[in-house]
C-alpha positions in Angstrom: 63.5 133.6 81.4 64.1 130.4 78.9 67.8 131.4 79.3 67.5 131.5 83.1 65.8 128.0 83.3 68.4 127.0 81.1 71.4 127.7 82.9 69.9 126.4 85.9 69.0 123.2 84.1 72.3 122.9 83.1 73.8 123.6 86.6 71.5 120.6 88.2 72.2 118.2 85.7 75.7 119.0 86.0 75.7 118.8 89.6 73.6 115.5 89.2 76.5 114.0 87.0 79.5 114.7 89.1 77.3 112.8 92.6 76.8 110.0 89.6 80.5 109.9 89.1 81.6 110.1 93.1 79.2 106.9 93.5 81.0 105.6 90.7 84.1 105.7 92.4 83.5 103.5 95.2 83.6 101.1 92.5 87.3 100.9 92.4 88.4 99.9 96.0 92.4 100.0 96.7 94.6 99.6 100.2 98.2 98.9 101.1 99.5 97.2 104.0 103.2 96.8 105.5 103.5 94.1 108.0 106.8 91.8 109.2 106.6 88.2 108.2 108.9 86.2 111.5 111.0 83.5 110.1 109.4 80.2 109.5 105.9 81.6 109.9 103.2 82.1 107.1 100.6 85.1 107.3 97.7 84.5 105.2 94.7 87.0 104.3 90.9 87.1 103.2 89.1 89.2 100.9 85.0 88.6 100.9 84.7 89.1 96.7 81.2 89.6 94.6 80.9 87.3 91.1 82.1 89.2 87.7 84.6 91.8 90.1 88.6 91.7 89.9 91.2 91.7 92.7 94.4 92.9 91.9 97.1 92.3 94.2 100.8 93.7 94.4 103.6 93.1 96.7 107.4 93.3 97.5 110.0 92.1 100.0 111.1 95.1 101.3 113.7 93.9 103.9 114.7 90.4 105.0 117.9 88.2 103.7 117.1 87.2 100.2 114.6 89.8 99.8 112.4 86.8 99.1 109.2 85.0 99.5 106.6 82.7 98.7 102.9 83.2 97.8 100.2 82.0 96.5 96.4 82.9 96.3 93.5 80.3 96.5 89.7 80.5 95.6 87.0 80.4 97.8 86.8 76.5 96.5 90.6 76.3 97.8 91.8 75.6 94.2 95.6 77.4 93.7 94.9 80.3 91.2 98.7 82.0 91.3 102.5 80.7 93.4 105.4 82.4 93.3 108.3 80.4 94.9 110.7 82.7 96.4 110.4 85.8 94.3 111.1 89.2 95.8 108.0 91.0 93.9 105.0 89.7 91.8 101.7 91.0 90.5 98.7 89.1 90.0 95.2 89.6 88.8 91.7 87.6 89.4 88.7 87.3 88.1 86.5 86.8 91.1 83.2 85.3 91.7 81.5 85.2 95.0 83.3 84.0 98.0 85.9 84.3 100.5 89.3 84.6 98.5 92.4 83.7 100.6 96.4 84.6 99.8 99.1 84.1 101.8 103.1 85.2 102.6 105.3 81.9 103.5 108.9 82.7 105.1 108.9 78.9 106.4 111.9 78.2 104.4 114.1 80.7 106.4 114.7 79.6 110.4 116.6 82.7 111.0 116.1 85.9 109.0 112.4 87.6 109.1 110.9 89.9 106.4 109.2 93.3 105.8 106.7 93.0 103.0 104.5 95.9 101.5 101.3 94.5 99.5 98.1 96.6 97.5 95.3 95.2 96.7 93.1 96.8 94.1 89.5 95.5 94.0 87.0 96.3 90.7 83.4 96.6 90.1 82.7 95.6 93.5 79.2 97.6 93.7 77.0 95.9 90.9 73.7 96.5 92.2 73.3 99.7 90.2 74.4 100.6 86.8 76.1 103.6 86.2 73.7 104.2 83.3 70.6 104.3 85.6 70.6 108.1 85.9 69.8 108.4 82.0 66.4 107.2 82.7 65.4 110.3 85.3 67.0 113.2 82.9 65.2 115.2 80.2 66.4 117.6 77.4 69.9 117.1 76.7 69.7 117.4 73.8 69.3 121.6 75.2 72.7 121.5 76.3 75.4 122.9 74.2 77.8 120.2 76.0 76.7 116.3 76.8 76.2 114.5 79.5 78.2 112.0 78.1 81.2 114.6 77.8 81.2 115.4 81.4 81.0 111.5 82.2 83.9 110.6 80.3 85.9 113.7 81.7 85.1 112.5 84.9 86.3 109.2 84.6 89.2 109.9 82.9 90.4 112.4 85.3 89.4 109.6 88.0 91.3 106.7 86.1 94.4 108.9 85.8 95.0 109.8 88.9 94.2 106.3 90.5 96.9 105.2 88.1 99.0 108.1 89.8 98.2 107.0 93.1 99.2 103.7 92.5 102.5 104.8 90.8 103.5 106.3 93.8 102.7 103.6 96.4 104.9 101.4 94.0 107.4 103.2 94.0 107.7 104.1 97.4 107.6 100.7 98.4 110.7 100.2 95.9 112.4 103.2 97.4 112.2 101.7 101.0 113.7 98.3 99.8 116.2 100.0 98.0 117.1 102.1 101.6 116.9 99.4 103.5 119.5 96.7 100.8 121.7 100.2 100.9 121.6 100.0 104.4 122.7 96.6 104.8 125.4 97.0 102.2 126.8 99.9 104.6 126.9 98.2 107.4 129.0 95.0 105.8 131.3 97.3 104.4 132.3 98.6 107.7 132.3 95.5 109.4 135.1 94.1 106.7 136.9 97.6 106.7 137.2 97.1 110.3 138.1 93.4 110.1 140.8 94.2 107.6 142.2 97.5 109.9 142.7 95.3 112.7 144.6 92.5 110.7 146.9 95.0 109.4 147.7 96.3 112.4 148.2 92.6 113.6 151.3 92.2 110.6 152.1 95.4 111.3 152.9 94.4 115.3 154.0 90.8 114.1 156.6 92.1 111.2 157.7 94.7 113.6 158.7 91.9 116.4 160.6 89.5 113.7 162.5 92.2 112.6 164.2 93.2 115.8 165.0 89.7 116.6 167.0 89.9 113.0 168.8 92.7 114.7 169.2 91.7 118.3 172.5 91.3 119.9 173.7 87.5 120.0 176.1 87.4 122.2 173.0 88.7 124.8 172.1 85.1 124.0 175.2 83.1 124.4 175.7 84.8 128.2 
């Protein structure tokens, strides 16, 4: 029977620990958004942040001439905490504190070409009403357990951490692929447009060479009649 209750013991509290580690992953909050920036327009956004939490934002111009932009993020006091002037990718990272935080895309410097741009944005310890050490307080006899608590924690959040990393990895580089695709694209089609520009001029010579060389060989006295 004490190796019954044991097992079971061991199967709550492990069950217990893994619902402590899924409410410890709402923590860590991360989205992507696409979205095409008109020319001479600027498209700014708002994130409601909570004091001692981080906001980590990523973008790229993914089409557009100049694969360029500006930006800049402001605090909910409207000081300036990061600018880029005309930079085709950035990443930037803020220690937050309570407040509406506000960044924006500006393509007012082009009148003609619009732009495609991809940005993340990772937010941190945005639930810090409860620590994640609270559940110690409501478990007994660990120290019955072959393996920790602690060990299953840490295994959980390292399995968690590394494949958020992953995630993120991959939303980066997609975002690079589709800029690539899309300056490859562009490339392609300038290349035919001058190969087609450069077909008809040589026919053109050809004609015009063609013309002048049977005058050289006409009959003269045609003219002098």
């Amino acid at each position: 029977m004490d190796t019954a209750c044991l097992c079971l013991l061991s199967v709550f509290l492990a069950f217990s620990q893994m619902l402590v580690a899924l409410a410890a992953f709402s923590q860590s909050l991360d989205s992507d958004f696409t979205f095409t920036l008109p020319a001479g327009r600027k498209e700014c956004f708002y994130q409601t942040m909570k004091n001692d939490a981080s906001m980590e934002i990523e973008y790229q111009v993914l089409d557009g001439a100049g694969l360029d932009v500006d930006f800049y993020i402001t605090s909910p006091s409207g000081q300036i905490l990061f600018s880029d002037y005309r930079k085709s990718d950035g990443i930037h990272t803020v220690e937050t504190e309570d407040g509406d935080y506000m960044f924006c895309f500006d393509n007012t410097f082009s009148t003609v070409s619009e732009k495609i741009i991809f940005f993340e944005l990772i937010l941190d310890n945005m639930d810090t009403d409860e620590s994640p050490e609270d559940w110690k307080e409501y478990v007994h006899g660990t120290d019955m357990l072959d393996m920790k608590l602690e060990d299953i924690m840490d295994t959980i959040n390292n399995v968690k951490a590394r494949l958020g990393k992953s995630l993120q990895i991959q939303t980066v580089l997609r975002a690079f692929e589709a800029r690539d695709r899309n300056l490859q694209e562009s490339n392609f089609e300038r290349v035919n447009f001058w190969s087609l520009v450069n077909i008809v001029v040589l026919v053109l010579v050809s004609v015009i060479q063609v013309y002048l060389v049977r005058l050289l060989f006409e009959d003269q006295r045609k003219l002098r009649t």
